[in-house]
N, CA and C of each residue as an Amber inpcrd file, in Angstrom:
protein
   411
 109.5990000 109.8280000 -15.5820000 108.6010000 109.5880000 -16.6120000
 108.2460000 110.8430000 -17.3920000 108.4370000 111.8510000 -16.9380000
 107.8840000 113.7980000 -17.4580000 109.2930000 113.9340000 -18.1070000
 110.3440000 113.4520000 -18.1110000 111.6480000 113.8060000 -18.7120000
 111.4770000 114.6940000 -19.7870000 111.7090000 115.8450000 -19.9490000
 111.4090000 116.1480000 -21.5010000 112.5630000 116.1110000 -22.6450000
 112.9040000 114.4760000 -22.4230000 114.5310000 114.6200000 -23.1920000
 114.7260000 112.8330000 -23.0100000 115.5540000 112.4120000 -23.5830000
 116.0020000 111.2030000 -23.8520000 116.7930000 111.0040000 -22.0070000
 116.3320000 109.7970000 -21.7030000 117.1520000 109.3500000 -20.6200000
 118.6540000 108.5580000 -20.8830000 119.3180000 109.4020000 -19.6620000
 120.6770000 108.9690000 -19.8860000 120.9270000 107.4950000 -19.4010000
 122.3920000 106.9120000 -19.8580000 122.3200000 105.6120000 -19.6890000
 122.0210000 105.2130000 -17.4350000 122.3550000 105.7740000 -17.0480000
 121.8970000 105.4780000 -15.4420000 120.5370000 105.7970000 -15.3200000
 119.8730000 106.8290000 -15.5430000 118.3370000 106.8780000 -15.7220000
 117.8220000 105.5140000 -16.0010000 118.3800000 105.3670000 -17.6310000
 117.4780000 104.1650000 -18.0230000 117.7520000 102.8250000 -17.3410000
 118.8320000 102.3710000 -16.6940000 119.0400000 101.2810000 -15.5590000
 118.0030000 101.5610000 -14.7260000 117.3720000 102.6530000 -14.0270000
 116.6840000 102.8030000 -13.0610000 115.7390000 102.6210000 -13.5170000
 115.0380000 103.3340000 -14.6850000 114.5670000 102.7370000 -15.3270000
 113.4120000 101.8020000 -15.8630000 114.4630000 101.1210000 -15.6920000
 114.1510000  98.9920000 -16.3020000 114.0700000  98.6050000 -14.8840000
 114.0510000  99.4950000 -13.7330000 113.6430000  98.4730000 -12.5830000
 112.4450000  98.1220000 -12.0180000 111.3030000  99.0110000 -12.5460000
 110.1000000  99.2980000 -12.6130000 109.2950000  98.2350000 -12.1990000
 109.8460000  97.3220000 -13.2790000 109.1750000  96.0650000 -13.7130000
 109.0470000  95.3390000 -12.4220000 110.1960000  95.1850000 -12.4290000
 110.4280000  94.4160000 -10.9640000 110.1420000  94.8470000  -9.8110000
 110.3300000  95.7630000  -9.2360000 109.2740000  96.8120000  -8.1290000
 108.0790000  96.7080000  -8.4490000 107.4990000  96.7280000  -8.9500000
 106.1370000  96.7960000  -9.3110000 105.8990000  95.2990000  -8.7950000
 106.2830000  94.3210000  -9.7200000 105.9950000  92.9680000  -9.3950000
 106.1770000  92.6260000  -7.5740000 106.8380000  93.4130000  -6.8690000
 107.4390000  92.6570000  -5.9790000 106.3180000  93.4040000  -5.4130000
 106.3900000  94.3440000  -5.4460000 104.5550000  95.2380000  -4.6930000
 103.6410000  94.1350000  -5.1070000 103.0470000  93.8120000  -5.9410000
 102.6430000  92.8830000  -5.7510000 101.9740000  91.4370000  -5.7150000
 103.2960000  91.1910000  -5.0890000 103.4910000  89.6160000  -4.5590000
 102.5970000  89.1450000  -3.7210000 102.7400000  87.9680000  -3.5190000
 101.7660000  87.4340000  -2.3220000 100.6750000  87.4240000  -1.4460000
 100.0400000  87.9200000  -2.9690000  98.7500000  87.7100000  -2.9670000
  98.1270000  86.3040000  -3.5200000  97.2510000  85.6710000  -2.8020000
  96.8150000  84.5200000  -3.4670000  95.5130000  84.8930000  -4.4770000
  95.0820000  85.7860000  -4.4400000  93.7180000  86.0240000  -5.3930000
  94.2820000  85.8080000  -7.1590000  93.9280000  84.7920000  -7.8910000
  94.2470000  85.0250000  -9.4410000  94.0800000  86.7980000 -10.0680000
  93.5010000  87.3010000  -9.7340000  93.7230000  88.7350000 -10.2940000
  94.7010000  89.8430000  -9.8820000  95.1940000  89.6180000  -8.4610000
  96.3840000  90.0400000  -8.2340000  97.9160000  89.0650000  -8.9180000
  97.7560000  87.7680000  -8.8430000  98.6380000  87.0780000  -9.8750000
  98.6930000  87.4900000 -11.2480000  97.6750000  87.9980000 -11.4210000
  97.9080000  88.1290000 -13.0280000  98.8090000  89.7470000 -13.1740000
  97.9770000  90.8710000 -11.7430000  98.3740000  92.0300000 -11.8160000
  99.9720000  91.4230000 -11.5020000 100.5020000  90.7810000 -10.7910000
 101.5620000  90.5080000 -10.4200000 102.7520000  90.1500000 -12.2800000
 102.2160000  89.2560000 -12.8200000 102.8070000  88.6890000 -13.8480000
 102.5650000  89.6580000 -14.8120000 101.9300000  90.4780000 -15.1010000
 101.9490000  91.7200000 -15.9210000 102.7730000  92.6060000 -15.5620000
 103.0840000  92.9090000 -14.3580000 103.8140000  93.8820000 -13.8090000
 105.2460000  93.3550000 -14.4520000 105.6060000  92.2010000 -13.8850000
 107.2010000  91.5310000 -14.5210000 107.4790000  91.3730000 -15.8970000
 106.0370000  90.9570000 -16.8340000 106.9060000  90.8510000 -18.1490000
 106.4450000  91.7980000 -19.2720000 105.5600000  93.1430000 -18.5750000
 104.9160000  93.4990000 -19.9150000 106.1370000  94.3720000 -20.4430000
 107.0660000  94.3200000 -20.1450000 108.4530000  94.7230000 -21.3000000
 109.6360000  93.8740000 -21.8640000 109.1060000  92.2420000 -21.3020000
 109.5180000  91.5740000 -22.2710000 109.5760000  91.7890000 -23.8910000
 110.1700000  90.7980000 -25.0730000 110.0810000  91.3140000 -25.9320000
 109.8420000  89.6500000 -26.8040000 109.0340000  89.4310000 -27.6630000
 108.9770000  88.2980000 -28.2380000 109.8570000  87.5030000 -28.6640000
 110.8980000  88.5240000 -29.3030000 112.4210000  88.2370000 -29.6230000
 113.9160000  87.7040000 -28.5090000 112.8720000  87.5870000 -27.3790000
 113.7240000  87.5690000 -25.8790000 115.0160000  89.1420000 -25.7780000
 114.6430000  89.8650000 -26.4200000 115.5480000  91.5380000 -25.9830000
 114.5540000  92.1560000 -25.0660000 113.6810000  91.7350000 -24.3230000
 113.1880000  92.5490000 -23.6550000 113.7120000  92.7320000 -21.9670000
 113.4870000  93.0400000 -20.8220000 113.4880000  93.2150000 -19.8250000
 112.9010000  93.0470000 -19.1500000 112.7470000  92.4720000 -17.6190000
 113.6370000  92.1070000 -17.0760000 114.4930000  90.7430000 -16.9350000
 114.2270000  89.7810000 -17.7370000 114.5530000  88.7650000 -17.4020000
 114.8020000  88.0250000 -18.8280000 114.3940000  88.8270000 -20.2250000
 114.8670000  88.4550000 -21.7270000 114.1000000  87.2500000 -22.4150000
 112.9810000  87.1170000 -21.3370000 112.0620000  86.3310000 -21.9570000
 111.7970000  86.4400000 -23.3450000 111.3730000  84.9320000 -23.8750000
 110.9160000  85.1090000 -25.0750000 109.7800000  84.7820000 -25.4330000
 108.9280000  84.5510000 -26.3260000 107.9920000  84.1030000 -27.4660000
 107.1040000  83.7080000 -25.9790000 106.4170000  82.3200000 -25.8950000
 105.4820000  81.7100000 -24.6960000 105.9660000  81.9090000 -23.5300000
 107.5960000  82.1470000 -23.2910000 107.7970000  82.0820000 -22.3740000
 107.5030000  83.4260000 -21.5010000 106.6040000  84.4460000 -22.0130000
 106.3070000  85.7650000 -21.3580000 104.8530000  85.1670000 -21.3720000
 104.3130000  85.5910000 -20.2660000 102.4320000  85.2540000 -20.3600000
 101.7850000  85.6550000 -20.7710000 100.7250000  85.3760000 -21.2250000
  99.7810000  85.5950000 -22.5700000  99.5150000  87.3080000 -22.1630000
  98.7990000  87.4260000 -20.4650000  98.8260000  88.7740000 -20.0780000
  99.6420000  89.9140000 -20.4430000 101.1290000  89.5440000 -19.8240000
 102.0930000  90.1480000 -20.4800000 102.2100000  90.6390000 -21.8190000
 101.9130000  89.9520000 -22.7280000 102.3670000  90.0940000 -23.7500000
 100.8880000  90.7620000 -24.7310000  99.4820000  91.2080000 -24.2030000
  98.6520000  92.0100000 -24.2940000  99.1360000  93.5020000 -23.9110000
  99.2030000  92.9620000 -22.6000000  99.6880000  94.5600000 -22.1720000
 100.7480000  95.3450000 -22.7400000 101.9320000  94.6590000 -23.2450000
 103.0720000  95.0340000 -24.0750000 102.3450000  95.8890000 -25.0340000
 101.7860000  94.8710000 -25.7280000 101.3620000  95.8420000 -27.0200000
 100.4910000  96.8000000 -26.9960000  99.3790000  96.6340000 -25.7040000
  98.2980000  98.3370000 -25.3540000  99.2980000  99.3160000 -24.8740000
 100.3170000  98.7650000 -24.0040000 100.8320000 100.0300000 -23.6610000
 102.0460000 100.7410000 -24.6080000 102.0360000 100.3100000 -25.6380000
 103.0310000 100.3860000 -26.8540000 102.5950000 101.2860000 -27.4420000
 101.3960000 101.1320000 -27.7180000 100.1270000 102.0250000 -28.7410000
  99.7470000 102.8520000 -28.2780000  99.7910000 102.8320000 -26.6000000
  99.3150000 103.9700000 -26.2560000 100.2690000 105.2910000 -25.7280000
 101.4220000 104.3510000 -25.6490000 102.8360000 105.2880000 -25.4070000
 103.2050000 106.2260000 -26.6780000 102.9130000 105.5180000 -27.8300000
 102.9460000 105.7600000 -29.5120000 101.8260000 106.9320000 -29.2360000
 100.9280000 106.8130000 -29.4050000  99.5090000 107.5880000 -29.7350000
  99.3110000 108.7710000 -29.0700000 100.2170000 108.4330000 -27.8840000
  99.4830000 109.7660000 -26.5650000 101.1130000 110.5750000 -26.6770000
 100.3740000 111.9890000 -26.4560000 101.3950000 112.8690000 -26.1080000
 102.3150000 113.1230000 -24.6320000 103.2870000 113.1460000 -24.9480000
 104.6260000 112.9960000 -23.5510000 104.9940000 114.1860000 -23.7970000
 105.4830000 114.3420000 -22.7380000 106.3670000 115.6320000 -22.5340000
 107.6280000 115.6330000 -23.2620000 108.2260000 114.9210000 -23.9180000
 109.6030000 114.4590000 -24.6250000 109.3590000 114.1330000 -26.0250000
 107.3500000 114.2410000 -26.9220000 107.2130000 113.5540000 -28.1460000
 105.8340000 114.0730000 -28.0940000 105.9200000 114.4790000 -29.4510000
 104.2900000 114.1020000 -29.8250000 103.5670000 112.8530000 -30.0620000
 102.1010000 113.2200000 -30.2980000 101.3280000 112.2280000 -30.3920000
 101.6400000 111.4590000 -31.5080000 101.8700000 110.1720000 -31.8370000
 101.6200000 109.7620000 -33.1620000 100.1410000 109.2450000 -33.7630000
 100.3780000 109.5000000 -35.4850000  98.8190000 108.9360000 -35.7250000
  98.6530000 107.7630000 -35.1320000  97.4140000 107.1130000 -35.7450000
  97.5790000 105.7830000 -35.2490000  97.5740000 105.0630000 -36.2650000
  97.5930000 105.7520000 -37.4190000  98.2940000 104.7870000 -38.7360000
  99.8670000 104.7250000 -38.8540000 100.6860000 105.2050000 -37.6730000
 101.9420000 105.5810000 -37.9680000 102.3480000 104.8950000 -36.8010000
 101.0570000 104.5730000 -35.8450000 101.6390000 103.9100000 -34.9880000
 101.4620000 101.9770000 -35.5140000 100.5260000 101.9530000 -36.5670000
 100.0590000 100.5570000 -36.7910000 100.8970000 100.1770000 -37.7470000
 101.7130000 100.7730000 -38.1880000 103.0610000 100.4970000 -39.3560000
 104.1310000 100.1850000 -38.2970000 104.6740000 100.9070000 -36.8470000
 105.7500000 100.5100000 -36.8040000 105.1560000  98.9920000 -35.5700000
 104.3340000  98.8790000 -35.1750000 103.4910000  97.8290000 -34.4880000
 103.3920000  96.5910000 -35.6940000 103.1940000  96.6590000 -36.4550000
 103.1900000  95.7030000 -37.6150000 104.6620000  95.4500000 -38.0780000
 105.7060000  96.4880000 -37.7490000 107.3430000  96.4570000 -38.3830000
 108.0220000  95.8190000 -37.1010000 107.2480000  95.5780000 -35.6280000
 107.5340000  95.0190000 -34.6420000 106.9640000  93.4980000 -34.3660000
 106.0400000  93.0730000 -35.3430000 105.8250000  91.8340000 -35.2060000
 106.7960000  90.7160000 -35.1260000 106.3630000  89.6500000 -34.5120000
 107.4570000  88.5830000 -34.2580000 108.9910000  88.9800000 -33.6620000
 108.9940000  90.4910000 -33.4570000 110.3180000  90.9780000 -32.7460000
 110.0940000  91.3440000 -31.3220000 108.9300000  92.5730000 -31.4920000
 108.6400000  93.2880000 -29.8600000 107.2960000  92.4980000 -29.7080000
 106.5110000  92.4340000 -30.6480000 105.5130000  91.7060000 -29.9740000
 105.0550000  90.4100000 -30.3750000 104.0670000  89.4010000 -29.9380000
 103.4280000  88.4870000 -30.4220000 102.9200000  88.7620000 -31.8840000
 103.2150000  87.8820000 -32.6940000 102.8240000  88.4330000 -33.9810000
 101.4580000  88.0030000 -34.4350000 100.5550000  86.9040000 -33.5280000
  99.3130000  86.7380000 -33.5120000  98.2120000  87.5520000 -32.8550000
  99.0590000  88.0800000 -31.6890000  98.1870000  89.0680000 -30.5950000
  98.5750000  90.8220000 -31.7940000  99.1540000  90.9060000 -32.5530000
  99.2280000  91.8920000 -33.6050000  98.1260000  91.8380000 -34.4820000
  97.8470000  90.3110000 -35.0590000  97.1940000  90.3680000 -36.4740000
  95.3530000  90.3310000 -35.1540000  95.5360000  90.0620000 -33.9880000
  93.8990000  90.0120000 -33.2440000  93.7930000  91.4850000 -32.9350000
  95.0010000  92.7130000 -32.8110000  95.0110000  93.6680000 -32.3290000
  94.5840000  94.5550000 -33.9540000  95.6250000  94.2190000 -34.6510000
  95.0570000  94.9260000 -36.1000000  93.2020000  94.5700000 -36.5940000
  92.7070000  93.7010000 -35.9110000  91.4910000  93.3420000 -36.3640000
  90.2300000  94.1460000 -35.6520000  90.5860000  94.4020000 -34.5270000
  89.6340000  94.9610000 -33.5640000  90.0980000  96.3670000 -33.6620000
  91.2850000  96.8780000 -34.3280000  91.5340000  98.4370000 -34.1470000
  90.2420000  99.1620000 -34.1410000  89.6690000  99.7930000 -34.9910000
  88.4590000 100.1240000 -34.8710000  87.6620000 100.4180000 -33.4640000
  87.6780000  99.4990000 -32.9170000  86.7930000  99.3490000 -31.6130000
  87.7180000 100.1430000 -30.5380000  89.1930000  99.5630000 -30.6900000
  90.2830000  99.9140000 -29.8420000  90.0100000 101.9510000 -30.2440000
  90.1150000 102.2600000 -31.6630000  90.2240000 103.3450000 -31.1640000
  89.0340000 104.4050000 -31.2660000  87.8490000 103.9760000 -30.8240000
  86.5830000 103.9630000 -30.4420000  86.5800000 103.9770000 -29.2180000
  86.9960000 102.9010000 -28.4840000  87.5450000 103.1800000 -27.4120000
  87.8250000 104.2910000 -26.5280000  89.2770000 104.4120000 -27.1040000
  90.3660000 105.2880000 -26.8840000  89.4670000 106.9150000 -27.0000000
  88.6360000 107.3830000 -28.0830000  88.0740000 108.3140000 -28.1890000
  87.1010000 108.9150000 -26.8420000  86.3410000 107.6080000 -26.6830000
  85.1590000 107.8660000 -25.7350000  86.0480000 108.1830000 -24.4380000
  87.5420000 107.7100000 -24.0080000  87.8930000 108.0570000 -22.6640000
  89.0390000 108.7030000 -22.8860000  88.9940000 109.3950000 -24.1100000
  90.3490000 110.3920000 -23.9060000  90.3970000 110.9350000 -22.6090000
  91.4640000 111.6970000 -22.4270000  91.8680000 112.4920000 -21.2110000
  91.3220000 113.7470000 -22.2500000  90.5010000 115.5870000 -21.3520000
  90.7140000 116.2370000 -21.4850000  92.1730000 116.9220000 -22.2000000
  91.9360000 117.7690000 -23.0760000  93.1870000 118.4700000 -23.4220000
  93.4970000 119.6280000 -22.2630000  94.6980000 119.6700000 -21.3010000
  94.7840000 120.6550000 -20.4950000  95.0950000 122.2990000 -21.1040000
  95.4870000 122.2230000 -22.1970000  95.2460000 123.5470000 -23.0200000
  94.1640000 124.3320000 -23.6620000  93.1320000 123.1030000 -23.4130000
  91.9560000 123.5410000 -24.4220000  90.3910000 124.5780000 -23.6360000
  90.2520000 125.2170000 -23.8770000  89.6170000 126.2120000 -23.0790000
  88.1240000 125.2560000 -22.7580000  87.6280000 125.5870000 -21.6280000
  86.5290000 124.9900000 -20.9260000  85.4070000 125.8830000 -21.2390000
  84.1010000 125.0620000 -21.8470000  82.7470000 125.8900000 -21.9800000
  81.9260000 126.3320000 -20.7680000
């Protein structure tokens, strides 16, 4: 995940297994909030267009959960700084999120996500992470 470089094609097989490890951690739980943690875990890299992973789901057929989380963690993969990318704005991230509609993501959970931005990155402000470079008062 710290890679500071594009993953090679065996990396990225390993990867895309995430999803599924994750999900299988956890399984069998009967509580609805571990089901849901469960079904988020498997499809939030589905893709609306069914190109996503692990299983190429498409459009309804990824769960409504899933397909929230796709797009927070899209924006926030976009927005936040990696060791391999800078930060993007978040007008640069709401152009290619809008150029991904009806492809990577739900294109209704886009136009409810473009509506509340504001709040989202209001949000995002109040719980930034510290900058680890930035000198302490």
């Amino acid at each position: 995940l710290l890679k500071p470089g594009k993953l090679d094609a065996r990396e990225w097989e390993i990867m895309k297994t995430h999803a599924r490890i994750g999900a299988d951690i956890l399984a069998g739980e009967d509580s609805e909030l571990m089901t849901m943690a469960h079904d988020i875990a498997l499809t939030h890299h589905e893709k609306w267009d069914g190109s996503g992973y692990p299983h190429g789901l498409k459009c309804d057929e990824i769960v409504l959960p899933g397909r929230i989380v796709a797009l927070a963690d899209v924006f926030d993969a976009l927005t936040s700084e990696r060791p391999y990318k800078c930060a993007w704005p978040v007008e640069e991230a709401m152009t290619y999120i809008r150029e991904q509609s009806g492809k990577h993501f739900d294109p209704d959970l886009v136009k409810n996500f473009l509506n509340i931005l504001p709040e989202i990155v209001q949000i995002r402000e109040k719980f930034a992470e510290p900058d680890p470079g930035a000198a302490v008062a």
